[in-house]
SEKOL-273669 format. One record per atom (N, C-alpha, C): atom name; x, y, z. Coordinates in Angstrom, 1 decimal. Last residue first. Example, Ala and Ser with C-alpha at 12.3 -4.5 7.8 and 13.67 -1.06 7.14 Angstrom:
<recs>
<rec><site>N</site><east>12.8</east><north>-2.2</north><up>7.1</up></rec>
<rec><site>CA</site><east>13.7</east><north>-1.1</north><up>7.1</up></rec>
<rec><site>C</site><east>12.9</east><north>0.0</north><up>7.9</up></rec>
<rec><site>N</site><east>13.2</east><north>-5.7</north><up>7.8</up></rec>
<rec><site>CA</site><east>12.3</east><north>-4.5</north><up>7.8</up></rec>
<rec><site>C</site><east>13.2</east><north>-3.3</north><up>7.8</up></rec>
</recs>
This chain:
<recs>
<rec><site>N</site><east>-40.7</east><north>-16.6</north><up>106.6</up></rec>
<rec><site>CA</site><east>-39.3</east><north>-15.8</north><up>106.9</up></rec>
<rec><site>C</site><east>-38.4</east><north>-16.3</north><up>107.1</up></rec>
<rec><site>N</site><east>-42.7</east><north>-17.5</north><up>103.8</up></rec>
<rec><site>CA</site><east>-42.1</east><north>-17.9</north><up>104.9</up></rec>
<rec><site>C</site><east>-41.0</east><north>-16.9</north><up>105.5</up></rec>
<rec><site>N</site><east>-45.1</east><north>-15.5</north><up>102.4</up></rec>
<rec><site>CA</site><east>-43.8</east><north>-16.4</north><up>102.6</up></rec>
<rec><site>C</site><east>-43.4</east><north>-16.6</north><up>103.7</up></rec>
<rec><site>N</site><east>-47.2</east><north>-14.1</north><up>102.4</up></rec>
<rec><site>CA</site><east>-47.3</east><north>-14.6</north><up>101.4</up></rec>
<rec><site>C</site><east>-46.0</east><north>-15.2</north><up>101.4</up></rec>
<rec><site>N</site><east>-47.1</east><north>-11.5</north><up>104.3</up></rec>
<rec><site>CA</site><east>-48.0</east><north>-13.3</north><up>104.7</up></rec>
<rec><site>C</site><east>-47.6</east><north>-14.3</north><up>103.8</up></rec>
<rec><site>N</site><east>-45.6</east><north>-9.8</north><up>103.4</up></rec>
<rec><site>CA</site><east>-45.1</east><north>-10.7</north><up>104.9</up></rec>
<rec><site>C</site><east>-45.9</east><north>-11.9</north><up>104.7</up></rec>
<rec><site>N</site><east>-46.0</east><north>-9.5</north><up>100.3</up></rec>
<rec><site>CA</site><east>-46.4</east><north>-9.1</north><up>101.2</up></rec>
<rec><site>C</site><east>-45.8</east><north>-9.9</north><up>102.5</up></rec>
<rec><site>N</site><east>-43.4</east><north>-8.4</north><up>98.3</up></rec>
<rec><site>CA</site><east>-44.3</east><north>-9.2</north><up>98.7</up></rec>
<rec><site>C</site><east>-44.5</east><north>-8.9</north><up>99.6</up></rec>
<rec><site>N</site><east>-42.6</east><north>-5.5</north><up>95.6</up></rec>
<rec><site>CA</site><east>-42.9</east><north>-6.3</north><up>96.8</up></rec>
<rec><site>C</site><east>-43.8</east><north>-7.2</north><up>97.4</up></rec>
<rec><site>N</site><east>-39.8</east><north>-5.9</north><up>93.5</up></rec>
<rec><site>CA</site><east>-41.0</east><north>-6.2</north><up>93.7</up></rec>
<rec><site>C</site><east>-41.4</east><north>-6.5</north><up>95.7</up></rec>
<rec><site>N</site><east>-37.5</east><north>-3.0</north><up>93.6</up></rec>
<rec><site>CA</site><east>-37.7</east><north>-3.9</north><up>93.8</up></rec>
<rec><site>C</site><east>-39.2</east><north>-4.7</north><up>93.6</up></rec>
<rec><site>N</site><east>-37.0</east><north>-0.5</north><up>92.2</up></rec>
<rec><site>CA</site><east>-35.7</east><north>-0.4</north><up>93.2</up></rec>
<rec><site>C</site><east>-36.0</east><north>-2.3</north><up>93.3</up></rec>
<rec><site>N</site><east>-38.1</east><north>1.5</north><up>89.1</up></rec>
<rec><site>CA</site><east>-38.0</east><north>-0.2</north><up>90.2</up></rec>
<rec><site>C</site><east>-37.0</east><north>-0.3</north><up>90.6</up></rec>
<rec><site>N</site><east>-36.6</east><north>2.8</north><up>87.3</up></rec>
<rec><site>CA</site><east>-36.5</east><north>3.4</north><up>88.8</up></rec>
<rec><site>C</site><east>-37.5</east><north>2.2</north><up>89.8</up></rec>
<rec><site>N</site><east>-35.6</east><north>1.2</north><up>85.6</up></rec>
<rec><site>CA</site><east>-34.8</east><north>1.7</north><up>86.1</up></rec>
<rec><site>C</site><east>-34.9</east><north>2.3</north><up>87.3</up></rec>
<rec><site>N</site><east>-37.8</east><north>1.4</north><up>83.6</up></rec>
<rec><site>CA</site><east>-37.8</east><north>0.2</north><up>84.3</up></rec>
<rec><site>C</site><east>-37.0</east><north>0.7</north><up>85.3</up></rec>
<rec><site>N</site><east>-39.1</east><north>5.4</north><up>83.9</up></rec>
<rec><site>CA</site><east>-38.1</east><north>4.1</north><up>83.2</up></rec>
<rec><site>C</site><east>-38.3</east><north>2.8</north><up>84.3</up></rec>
<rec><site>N</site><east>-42.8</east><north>6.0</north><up>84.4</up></rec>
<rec><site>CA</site><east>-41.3</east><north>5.6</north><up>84.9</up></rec>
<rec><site>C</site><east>-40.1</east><north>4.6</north><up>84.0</up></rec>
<rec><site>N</site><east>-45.4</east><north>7.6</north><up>82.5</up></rec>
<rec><site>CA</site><east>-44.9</east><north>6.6</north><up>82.7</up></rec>
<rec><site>C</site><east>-43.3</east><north>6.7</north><up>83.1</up></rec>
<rec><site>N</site><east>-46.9</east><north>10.4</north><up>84.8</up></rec>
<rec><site>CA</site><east>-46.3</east><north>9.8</north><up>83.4</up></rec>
<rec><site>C</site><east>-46.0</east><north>8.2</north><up>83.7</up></rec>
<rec><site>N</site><east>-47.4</east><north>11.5</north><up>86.7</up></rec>
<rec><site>CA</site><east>-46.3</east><north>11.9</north><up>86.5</up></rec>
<rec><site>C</site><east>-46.4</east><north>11.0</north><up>85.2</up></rec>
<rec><site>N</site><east>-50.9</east><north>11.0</north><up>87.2</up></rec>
<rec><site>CA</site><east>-50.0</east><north>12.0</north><up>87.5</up></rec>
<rec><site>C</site><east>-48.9</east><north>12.2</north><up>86.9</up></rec>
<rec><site>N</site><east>-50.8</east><north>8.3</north><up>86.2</up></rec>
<rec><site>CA</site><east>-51.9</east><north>9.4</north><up>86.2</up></rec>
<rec><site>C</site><east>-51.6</east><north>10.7</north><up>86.5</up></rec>
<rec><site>N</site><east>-48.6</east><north>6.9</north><up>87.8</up></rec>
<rec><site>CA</site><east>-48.6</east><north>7.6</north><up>86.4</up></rec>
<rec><site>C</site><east>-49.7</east><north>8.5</north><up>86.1</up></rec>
<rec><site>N</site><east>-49.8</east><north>8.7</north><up>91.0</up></rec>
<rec><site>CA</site><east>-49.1</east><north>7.4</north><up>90.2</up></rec>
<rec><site>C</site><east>-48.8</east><north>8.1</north><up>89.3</up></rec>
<rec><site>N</site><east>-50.8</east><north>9.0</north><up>93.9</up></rec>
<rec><site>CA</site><east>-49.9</east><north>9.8</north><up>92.9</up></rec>
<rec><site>C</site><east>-49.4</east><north>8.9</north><up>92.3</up></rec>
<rec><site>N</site><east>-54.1</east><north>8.7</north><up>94.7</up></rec>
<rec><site>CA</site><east>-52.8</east><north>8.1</north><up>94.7</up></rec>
<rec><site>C</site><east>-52.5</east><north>8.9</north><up>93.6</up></rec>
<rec><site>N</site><east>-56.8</east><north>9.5</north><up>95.2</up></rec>
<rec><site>CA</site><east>-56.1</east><north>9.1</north><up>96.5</up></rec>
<rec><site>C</site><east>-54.5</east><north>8.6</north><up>96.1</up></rec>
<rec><site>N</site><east>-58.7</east><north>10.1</north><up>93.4</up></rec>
<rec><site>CA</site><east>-57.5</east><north>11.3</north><up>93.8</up></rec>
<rec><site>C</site><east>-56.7</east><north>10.9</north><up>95.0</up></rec>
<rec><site>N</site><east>-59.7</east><north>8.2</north><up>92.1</up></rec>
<rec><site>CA</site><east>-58.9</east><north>8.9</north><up>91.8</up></rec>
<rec><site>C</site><east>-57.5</east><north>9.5</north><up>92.5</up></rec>
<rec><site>N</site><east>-60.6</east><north>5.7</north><up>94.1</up></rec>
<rec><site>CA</site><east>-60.8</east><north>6.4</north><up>94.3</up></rec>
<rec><site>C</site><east>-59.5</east><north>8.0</north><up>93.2</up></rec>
<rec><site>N</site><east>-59.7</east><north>3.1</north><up>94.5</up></rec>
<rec><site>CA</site><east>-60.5</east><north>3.4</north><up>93.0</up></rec>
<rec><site>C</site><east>-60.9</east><north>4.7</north><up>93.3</up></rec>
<rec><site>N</site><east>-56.3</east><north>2.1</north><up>95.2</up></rec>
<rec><site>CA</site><east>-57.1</east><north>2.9</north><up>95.5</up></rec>
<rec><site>C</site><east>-58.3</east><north>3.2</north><up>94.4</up></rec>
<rec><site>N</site><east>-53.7</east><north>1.2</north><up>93.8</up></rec>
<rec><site>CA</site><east>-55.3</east><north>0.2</north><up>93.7</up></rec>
<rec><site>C</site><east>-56.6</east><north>0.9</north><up>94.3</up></rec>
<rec><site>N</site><east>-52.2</east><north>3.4</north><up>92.0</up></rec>
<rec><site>CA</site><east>-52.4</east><north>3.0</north><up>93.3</up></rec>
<rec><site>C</site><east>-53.5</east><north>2.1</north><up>92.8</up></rec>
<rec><site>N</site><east>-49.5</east><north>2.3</north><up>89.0</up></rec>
<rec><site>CA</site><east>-50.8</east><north>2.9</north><up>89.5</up></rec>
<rec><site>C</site><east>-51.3</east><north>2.4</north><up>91.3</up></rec>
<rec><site>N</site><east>-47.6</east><north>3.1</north><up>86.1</up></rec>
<rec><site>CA</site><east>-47.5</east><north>2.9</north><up>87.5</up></rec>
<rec><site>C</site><east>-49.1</east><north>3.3</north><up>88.4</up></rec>
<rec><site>N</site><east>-46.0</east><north>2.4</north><up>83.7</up></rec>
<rec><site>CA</site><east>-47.4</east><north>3.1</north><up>84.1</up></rec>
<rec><site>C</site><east>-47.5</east><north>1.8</north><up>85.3</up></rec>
<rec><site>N</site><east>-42.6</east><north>2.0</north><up>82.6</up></rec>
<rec><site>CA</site><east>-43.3</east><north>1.3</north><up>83.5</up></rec>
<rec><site>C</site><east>-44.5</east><north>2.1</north><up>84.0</up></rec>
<rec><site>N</site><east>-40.4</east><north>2.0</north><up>79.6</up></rec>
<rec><site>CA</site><east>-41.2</east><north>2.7</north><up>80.4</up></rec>
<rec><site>C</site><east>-42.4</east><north>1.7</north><up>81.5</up></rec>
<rec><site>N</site><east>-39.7</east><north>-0.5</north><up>77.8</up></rec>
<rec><site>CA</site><east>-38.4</east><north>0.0</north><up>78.9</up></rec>
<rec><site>C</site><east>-39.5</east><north>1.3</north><up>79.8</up></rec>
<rec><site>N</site><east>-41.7</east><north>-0.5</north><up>75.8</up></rec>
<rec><site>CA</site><east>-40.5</east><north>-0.1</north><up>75.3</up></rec>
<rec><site>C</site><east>-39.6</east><north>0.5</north><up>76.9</up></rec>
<rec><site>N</site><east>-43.8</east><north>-1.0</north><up>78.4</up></rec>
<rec><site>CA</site><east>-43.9</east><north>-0.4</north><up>77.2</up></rec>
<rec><site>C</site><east>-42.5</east><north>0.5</north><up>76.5</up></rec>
<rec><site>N</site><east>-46.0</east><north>-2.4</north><up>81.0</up></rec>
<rec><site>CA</site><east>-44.4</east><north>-2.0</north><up>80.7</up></rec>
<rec><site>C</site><east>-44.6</east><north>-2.0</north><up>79.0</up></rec>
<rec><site>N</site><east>-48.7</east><north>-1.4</north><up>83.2</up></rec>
<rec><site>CA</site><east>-48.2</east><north>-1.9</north><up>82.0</up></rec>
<rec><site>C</site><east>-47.0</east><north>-1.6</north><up>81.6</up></rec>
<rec><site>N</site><east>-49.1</east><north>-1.4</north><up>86.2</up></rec>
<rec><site>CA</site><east>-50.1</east><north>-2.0</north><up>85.0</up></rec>
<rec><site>C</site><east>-49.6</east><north>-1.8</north><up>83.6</up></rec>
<rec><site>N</site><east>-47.8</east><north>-2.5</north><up>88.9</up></rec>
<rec><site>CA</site><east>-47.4</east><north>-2.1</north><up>87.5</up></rec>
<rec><site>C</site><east>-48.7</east><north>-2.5</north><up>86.5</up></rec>
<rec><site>N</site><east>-48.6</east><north>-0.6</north><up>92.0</up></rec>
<rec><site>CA</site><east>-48.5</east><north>-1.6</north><up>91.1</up></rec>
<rec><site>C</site><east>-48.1</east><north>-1.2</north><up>89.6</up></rec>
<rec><site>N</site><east>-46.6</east><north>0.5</north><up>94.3</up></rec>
<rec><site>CA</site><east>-47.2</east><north>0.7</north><up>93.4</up></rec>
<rec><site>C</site><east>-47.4</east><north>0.2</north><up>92.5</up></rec>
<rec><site>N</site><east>-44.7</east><north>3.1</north><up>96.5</up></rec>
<rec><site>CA</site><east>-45.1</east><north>1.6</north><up>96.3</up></rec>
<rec><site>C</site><east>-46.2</east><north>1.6</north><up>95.5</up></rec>
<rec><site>N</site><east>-41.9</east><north>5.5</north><up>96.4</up></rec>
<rec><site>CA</site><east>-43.3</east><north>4.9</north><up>96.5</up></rec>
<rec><site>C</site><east>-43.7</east><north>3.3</north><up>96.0</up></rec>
<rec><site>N</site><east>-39.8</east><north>7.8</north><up>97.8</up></rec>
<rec><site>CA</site><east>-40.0</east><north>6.2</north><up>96.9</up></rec>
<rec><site>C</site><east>-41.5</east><north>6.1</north><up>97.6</up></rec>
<rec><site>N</site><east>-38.2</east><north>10.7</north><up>97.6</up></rec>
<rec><site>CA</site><east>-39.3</east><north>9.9</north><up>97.7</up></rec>
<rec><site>C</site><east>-39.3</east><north>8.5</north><up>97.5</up></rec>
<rec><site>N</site><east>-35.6</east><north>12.1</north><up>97.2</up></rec>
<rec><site>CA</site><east>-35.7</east><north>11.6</north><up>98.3</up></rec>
<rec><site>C</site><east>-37.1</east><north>10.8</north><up>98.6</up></rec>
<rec><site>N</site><east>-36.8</east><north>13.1</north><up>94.8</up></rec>
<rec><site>CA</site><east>-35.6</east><north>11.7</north><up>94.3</up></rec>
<rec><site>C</site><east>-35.9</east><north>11.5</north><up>95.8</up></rec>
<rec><site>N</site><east>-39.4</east><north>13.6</north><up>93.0</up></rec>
<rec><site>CA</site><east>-39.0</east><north>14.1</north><up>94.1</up></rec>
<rec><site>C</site><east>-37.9</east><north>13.0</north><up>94.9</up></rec>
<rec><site>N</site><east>-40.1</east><north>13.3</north><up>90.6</up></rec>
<rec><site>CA</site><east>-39.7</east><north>14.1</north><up>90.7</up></rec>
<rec><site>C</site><east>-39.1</east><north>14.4</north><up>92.0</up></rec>
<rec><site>N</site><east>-40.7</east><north>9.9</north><up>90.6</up></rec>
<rec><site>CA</site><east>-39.7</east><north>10.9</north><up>89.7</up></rec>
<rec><site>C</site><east>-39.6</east><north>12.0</north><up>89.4</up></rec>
<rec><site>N</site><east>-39.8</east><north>8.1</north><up>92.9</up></rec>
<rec><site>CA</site><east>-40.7</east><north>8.7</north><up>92.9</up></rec>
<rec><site>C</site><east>-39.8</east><north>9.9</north><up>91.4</up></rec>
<rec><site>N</site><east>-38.8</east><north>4.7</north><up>92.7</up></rec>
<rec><site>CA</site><east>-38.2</east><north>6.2</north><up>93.0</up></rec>
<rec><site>C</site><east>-39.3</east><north>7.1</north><up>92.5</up></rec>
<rec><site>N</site><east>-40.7</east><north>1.9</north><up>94.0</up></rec>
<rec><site>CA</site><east>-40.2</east><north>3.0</north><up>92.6</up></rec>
<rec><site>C</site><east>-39.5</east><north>4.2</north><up>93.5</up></rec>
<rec><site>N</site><east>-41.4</east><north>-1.5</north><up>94.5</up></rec>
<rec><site>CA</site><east>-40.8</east><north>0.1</north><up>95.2</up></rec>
<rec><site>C</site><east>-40.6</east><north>0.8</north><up>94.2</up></rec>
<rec><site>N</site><east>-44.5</east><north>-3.0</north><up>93.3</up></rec>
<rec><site>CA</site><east>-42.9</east><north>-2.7</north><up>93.6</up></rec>
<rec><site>C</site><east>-42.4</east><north>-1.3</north><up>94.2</up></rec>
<rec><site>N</site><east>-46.6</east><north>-5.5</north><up>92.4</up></rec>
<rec><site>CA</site><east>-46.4</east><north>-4.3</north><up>93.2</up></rec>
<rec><site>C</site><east>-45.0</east><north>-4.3</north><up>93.6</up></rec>
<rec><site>N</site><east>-47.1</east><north>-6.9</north><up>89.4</up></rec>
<rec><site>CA</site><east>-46.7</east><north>-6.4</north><up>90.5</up></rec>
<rec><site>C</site><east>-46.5</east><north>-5.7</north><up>91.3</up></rec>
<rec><site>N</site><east>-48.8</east><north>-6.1</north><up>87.2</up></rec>
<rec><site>CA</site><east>-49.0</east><north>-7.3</north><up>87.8</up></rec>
<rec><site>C</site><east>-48.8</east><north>-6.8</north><up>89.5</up></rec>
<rec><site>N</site><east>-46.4</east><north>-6.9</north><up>85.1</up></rec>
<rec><site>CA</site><east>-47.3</east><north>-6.5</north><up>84.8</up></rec>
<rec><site>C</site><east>-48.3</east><north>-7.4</north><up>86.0</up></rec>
<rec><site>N</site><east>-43.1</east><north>-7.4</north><up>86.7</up></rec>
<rec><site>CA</site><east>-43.9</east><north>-8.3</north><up>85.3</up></rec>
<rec><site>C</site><east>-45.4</east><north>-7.2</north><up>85.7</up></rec>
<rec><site>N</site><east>-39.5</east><north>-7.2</north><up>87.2</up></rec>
<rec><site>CA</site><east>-40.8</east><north>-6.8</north><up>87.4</up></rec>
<rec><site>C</site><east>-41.9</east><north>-6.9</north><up>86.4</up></rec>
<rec><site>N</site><east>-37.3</east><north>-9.6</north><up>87.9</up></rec>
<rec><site>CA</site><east>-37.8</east><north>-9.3</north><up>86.3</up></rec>
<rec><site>C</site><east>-39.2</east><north>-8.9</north><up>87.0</up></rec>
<rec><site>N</site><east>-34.8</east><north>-10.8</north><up>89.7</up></rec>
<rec><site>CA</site><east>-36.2</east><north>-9.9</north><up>89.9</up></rec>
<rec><site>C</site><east>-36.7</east><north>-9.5</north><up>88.4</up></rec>
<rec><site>N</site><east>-32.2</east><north>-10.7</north><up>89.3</up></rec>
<rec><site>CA</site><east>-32.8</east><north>-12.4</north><up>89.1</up></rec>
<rec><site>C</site><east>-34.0</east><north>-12.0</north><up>88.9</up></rec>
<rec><site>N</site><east>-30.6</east><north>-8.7</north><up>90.5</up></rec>
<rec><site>CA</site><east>-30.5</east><north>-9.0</north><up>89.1</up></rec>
<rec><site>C</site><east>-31.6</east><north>-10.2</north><up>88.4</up></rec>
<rec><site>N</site><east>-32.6</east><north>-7.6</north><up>93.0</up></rec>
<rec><site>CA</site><east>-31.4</east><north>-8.0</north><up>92.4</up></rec>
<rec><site>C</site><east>-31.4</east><north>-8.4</north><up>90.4</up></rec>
<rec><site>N</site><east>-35.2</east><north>-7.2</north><up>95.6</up></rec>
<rec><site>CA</site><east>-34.3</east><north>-6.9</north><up>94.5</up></rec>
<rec><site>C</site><east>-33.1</east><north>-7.5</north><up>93.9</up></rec>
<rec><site>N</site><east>-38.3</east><north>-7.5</north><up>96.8</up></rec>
<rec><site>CA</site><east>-37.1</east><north>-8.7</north><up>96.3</up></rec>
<rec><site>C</site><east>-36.4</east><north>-7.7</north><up>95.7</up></rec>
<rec><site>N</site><east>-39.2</east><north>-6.7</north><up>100.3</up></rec>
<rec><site>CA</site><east>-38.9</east><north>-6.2</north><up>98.6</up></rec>
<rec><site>C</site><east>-37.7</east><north>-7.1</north><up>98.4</up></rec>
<rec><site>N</site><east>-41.6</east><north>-7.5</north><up>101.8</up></rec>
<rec><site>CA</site><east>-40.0</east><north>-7.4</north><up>101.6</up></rec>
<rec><site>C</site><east>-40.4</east><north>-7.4</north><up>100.4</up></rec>
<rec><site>N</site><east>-44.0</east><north>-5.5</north><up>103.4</up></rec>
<rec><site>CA</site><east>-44.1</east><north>-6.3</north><up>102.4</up></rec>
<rec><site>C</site><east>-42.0</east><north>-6.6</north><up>102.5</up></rec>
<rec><site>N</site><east>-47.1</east><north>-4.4</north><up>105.7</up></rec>
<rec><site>CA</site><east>-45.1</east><north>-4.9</north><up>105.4</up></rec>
<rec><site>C</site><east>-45.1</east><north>-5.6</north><up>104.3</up></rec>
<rec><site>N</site><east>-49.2</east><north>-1.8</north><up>106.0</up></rec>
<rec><site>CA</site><east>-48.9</east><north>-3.2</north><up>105.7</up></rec>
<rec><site>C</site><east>-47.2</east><north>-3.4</north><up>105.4</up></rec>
<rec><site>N</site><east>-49.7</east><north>0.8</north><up>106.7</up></rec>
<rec><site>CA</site><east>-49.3</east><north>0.1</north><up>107.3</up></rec>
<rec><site>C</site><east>-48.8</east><north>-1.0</north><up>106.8</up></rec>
<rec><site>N</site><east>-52.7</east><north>1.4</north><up>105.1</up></rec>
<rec><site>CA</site><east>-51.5</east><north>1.6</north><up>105.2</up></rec>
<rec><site>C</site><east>-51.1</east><north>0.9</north><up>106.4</up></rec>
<rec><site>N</site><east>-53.7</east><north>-1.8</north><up>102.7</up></rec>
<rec><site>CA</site><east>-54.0</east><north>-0.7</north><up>103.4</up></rec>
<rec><site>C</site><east>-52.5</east><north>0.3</north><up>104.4</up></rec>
<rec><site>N</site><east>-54.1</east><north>-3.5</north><up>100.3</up></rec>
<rec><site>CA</site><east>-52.9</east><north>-3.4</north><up>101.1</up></rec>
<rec><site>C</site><east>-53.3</east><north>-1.8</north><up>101.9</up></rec>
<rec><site>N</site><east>-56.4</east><north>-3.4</north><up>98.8</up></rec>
<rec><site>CA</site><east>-55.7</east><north>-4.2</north><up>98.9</up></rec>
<rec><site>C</site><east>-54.7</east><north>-4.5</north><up>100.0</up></rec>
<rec><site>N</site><east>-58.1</east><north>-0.9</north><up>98.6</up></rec>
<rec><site>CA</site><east>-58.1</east><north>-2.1</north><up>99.8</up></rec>
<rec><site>C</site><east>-57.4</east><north>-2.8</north><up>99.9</up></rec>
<rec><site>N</site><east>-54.6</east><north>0.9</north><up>99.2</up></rec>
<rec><site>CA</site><east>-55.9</east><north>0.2</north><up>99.6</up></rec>
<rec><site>C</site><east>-57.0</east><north>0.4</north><up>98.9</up></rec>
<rec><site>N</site><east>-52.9</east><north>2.0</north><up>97.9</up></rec>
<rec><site>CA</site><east>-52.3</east><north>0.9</north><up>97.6</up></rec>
<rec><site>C</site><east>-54.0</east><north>0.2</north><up>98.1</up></rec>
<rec><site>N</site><east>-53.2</east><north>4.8</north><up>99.1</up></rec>
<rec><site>CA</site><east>-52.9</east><north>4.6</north><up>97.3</up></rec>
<rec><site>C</site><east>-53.3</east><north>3.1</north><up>96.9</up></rec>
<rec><site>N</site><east>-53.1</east><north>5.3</north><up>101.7</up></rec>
<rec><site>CA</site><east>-54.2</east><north>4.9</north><up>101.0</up></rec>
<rec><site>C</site><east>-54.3</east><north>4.9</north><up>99.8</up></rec>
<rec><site>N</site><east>-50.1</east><north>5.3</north><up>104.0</up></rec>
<rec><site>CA</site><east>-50.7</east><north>6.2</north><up>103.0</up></rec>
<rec><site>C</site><east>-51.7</east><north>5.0</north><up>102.6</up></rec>
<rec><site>N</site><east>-47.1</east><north>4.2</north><up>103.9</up></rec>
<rec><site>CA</site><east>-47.5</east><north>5.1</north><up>104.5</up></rec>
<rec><site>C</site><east>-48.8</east><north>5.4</north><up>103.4</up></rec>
<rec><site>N</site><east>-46.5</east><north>0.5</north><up>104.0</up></rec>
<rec><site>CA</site><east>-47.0</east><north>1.1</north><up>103.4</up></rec>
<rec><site>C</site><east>-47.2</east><north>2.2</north><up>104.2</up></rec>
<rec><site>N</site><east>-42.9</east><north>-0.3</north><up>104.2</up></rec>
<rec><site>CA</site><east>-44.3</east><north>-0.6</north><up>104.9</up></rec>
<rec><site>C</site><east>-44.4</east><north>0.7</north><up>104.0</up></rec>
<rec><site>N</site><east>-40.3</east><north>-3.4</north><up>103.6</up></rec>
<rec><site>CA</site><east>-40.8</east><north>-1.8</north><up>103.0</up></rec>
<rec><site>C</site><east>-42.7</east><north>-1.5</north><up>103.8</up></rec>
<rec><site>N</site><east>-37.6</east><north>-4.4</north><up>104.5</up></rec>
<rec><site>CA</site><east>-38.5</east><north>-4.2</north><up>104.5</up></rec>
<rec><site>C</site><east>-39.1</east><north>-3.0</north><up>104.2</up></rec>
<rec><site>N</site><east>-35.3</east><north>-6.5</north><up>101.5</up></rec>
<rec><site>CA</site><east>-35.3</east><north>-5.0</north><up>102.3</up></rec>
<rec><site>C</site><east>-36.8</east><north>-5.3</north><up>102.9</up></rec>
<rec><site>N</site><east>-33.1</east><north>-8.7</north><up>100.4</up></rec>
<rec><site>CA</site><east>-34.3</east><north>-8.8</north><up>100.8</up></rec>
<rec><site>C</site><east>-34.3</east><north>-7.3</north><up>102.2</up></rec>
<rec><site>N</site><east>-31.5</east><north>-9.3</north><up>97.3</up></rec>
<rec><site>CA</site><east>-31.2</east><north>-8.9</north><up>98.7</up></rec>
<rec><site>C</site><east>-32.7</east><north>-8.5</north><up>99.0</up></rec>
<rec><site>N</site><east>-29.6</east><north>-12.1</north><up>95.8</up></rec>
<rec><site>CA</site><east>-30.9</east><north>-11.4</north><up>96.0</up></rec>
<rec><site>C</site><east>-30.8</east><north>-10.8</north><up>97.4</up></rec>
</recs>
């Protein structure tokens, strides 16, 4: 398992996680992203992008992807582009507080 840091730019993810916040991203083969999670994605039209983003629901290998923002127009998720293959989860992320370093 390999452990990356990832910080939030932006207000998609807030209140929850406002911008700035650190999370490490778990990735590897052991990681099974679950309904629930917040994780790194490749952004799917714009490949130099990655965004962070919870998963609200996985559906035949496709992943709807959403900011926690309740404010519509504050996050580019599936609302926008659709549902993501599993495949562009790079990782899930935890927050810094929620483990030990």
């Amino acid at each position: 398992m390999t452990t990356v840091r990832v910080r939030i730019s932006g207000d998609s993810m807030w209140p929850t996680y406002p911008d700035g916040t650190e999370f490490d991203l778990l990735s590897g083969d052991s990681i099974q992203p679950a309904v629930g999670d917040v994780v790194l994605a490749s952004h799917p039209f714009h490949s130099n992008l990655q965004i962070v983003k919870r998963i609200q629901s996985i559906d035949d290998g496709l992943v709807f992807l959403v900011g926690d923002n309740p404010d519509p127009t504050a996050s580019e998720d599936s609302h926008n582009f659709g549902s993501v293959s599993l495949d562009a989860i790079q990782g899930v992320c935890v927050p810094r507080e929620e483990h030990d370093d």
